[in-house]
N, C-alpha and C positions, 0 to 999 in steps of 0.2 A: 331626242335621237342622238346617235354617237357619229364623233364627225373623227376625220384622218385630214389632218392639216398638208395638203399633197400642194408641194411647191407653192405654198405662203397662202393657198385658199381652203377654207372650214369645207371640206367635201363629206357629204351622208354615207355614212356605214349602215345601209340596209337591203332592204328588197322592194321586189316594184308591190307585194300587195299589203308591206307594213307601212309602203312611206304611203298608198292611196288612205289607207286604213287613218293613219295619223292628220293626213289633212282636213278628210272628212269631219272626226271627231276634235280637231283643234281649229275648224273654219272660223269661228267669232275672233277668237287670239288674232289670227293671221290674217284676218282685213286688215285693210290698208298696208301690206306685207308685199313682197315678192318671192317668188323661187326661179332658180336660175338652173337651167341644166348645162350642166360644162363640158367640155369635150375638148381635144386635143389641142383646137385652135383656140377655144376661149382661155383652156389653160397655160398656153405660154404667152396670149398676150397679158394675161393677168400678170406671169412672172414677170412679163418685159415692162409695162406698163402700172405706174403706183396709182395712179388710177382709175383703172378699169380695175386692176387686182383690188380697190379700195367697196368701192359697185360690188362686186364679187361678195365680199366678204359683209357687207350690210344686208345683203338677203338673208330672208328668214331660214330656205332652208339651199344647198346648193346639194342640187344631183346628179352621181356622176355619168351622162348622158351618153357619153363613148366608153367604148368594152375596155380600150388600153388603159383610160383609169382604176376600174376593177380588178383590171389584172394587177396592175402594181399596187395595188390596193390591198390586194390577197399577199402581195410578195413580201409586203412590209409586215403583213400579219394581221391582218383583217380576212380572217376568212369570211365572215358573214358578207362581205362586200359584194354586191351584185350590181350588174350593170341598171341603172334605172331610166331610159332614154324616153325624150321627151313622148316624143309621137304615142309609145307605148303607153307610156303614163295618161296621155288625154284619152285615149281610148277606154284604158281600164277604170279610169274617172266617168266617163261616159257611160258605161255599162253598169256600174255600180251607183249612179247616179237615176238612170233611164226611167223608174219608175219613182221616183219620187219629184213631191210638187213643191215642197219646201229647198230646195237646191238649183240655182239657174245660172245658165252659161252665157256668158259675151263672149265674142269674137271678134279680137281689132287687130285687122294685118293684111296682107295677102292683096293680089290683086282683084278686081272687081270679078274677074274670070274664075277664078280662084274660090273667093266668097258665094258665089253664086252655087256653083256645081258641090261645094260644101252641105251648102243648106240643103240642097237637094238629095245628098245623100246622106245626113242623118235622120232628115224628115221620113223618109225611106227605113232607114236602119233601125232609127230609134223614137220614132213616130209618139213616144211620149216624153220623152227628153225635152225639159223646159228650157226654150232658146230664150234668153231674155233679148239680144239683140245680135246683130254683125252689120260690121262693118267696113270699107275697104278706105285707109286715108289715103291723098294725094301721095302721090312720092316727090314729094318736095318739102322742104323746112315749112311747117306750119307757121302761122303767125300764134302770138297770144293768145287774139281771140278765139281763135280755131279749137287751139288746145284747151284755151276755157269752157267750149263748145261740148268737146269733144268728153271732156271728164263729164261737166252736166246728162248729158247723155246717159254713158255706163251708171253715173251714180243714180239716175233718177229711175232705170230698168229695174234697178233691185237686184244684180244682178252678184249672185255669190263667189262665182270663178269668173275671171277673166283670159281670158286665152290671147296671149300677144303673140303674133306671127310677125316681127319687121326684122326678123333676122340680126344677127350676130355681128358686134357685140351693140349695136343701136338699139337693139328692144330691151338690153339690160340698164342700158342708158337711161332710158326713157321711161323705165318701172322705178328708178331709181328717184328720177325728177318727180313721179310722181307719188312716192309713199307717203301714206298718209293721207295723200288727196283724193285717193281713188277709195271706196268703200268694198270693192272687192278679194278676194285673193287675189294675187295677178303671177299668172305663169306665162314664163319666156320660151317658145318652144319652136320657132324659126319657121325652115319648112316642113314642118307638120304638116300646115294647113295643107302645101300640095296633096305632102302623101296620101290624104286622110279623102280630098277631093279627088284625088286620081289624077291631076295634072304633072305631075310629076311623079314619075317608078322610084317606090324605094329598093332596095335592094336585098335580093331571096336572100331568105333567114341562113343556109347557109355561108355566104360570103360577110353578113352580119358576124356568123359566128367565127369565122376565121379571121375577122379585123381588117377585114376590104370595104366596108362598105364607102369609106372613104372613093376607091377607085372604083366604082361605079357612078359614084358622086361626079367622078372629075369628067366620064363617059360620059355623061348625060349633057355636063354644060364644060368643056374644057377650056374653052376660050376666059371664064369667070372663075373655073376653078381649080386650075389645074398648075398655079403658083402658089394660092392658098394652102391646098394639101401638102403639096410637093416640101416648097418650106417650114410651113410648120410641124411637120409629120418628122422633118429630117431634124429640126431643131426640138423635136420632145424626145425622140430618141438620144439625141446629142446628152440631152440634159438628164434622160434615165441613165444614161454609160456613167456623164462626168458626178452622181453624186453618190452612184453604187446603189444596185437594186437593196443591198442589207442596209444600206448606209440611210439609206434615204430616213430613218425614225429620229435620225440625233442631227442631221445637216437638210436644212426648208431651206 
């Protein structure tokens, strides 16, 4: 797939039903793999940070999960660039997957509240959708054996996609510690898992389209998110002015 190196990270130049398309048909390749979806915030810690930006860049595929990578994405001259966001992507992997028996999903992330009301509603939605497992871990530093537990687990399901929900940028961390070790795909896609369970409102397709979803984001939980946005929102702008929307192809 064709990538646009946006501020030091290999980011996908496609769309959401060539990258499902590609996964499906390159699943064996990409066990023991990861994909990352990026967005504003993981993209400038990446910039700031040489190793989260390192994580970044050892994924198999990196997609760009927020619309204002697309956008500059097109500016730079990538027209084919499309927004490709997580949640979306698990969904249309879902649906594309729903009837077949040779394909099966794990779920590690999320709270137990979360995980529950999940299962409940794809069992619902997609009532032949192979769950190979889910799972909710502690939220605290696992030990070893936990974690040695914990892969035993996924790998012993069978389980072809992995779905990691522990949020940004720790679940790219921790796909990272694990490649290789794990026998699945493994996708990084945050809170998905709420949207997806209904515990959390994602935000009407129009304010999506207009590049708020952020600020509804910060509506929902201000107190957690409303210096994440705020800052990093104002420092990707900072960094689209200082390298010039044209400029950006000859200066990463």
């Amino acid at each position: 797939m064709k990538r646009c190196k946006l501020f030091g990270v290999k980011t996908v130049v496609s769309h959401m039903e060539e990258a499902v398309s590609y996964v499906r048909k390159n699943k064996e390749r990409l066990k023991g793999k990861y994909v990352s979806f990026a967005n504003v915030h993981t993209t400038v810690t990446a910039k700031e940070e040489k190793e989260f930006r390192k994580v970044q860049n050892e994924a198999a595929l990196v997609m760009p999960d927020g619309k204002p990578l697309s956008f500059v994405m097109k500016k730079r001259g990538y027209e084919e660039a499309e927004q490709i966001a997580g949640p979306d992507f698990m969904k249309r992997m879902w649906e594309a997957t729903a009837e077949s028996q040779e394909e099966s999903h794990y779920f590690y992330g999320a709270g137990e509240e979360t995980i529950a009301a999940l299962e409940e509603k794809l069992k619902a939605q997609y009532p032949n959708l192979k769950i190979a497992g889910m799972e909710s871990p502690p939220y605290r530093e696992l030990t070893e054996e936990e974690k040695e537990a914990a892969v035993q687990r996924i790998n012993e399901s069978g389980a072809d996609y992995l779905w990691v929900g522990l949020g940004a940028p720790k679940q790219e961390y921790w796909m990272n510690e694990h490649k290789g070790k794990i026998h699945a795909v493994m996708f990084g896609v945050g809170a998905a898992f709420d949207f997806h369970a209904g515990t959390i409102k994602r935000a009407p397709k129009w304010m999506q389209k207009c590049y708020l979803e952020w600020f509804y984001r910060i509506l929902q939980d201000p107190g957690r998110l409303w210096k994440r946005y705020a800052v990093t929102n104002a420092k990707f702008v900072l960094m689209v002015i200082g390298y010039g929307i044209n400029g950006l192809r000859r200066k990463q």
